[in-house]
C-alpha positions in Angstrom: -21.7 8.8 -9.8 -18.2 7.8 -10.2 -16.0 4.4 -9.4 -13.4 4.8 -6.5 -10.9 3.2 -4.9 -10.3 3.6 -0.9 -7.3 2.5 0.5 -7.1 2.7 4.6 -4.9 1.7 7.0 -5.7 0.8 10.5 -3.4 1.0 13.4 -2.5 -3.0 13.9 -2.7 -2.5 17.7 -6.6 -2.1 17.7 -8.9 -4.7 19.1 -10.5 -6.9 16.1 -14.3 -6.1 17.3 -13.0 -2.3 17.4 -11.5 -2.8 13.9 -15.0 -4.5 12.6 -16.9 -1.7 14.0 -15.0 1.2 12.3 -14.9 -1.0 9.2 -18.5 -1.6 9.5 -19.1 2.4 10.1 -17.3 3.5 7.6 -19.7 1.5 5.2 -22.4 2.8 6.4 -21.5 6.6 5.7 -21.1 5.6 2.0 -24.7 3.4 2.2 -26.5 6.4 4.3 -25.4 9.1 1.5 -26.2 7.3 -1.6 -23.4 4.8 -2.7 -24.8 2.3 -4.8 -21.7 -0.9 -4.2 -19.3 -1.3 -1.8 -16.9 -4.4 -1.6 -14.7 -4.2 1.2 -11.3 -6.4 0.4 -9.2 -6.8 3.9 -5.4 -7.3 3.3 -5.1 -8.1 6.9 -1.7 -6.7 8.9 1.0 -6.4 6.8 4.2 -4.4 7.0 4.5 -0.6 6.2 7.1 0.9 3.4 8.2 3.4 6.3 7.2 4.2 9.9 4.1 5.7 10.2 3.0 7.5 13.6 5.9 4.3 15.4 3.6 1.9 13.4 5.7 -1.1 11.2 3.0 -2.6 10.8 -0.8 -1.8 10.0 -4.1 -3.6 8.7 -5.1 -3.0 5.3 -8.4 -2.6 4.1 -9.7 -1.6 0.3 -12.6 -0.6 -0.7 -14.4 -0.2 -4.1 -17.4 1.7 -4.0 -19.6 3.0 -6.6 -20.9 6.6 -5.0 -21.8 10.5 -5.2 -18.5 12.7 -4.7 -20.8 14.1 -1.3 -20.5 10.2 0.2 -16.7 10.1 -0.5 -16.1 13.7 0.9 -17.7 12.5 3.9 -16.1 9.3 4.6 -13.0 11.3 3.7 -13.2 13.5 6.3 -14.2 11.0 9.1 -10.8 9.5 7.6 -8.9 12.4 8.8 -10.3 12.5 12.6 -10.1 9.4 13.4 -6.8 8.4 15.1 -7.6 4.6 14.7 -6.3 5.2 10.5 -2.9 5.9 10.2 -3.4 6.6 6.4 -5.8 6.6 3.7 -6.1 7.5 0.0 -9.1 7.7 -2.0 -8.9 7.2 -6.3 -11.4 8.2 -8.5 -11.7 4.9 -11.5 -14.0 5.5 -14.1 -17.5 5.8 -14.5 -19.9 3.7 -13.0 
């Protein structure tokens, strides 16, 4: 298993128990296949370098995660589909 870094942003106009809930859902892929750590780190809204999707603005949330590349593929993907996360990037650190 391997250290990463997950970097997300969610749209800013999202309700705060909708936020908490996909927060709180996108632990739990990485717990339910076989990450070990996870500390979540919100940054909160903050403004965007460019204009993403007619976003200025978006919430911030980091994650560093000790887990099994299968956990990150997964969480990955549900990254992609879902519309509430403007953007995300995922960094593999070094060995746990």
């Amino acid at each position: 298993m391997k250290r990463y870094e997950i970097m997300y942003i969610i749209r800013p106009n999202l309700e705060e128990q909708a936020r908490k809930d996909l927060i709180m859902n996108l632990n739990q892929i990485l717990t339910s296949n076989g990450s070990q750590e996870a500390k979540v780190d919100e940054w909160g809204i903050r403004d965007l370098a460019y204009e993403i999707v007619d976003f200025t603005k978006g919430y911030y949330v980091v994650l560093n995660v000790v887990a099994p590349i299968e956990a990150i593929n997964e969480v990955d993907r549900v990254m992609k589909i879902r519309e509430d996360i403007i953007r995300h990037i995922v960094i593999a650190r070094d060995e746990a």
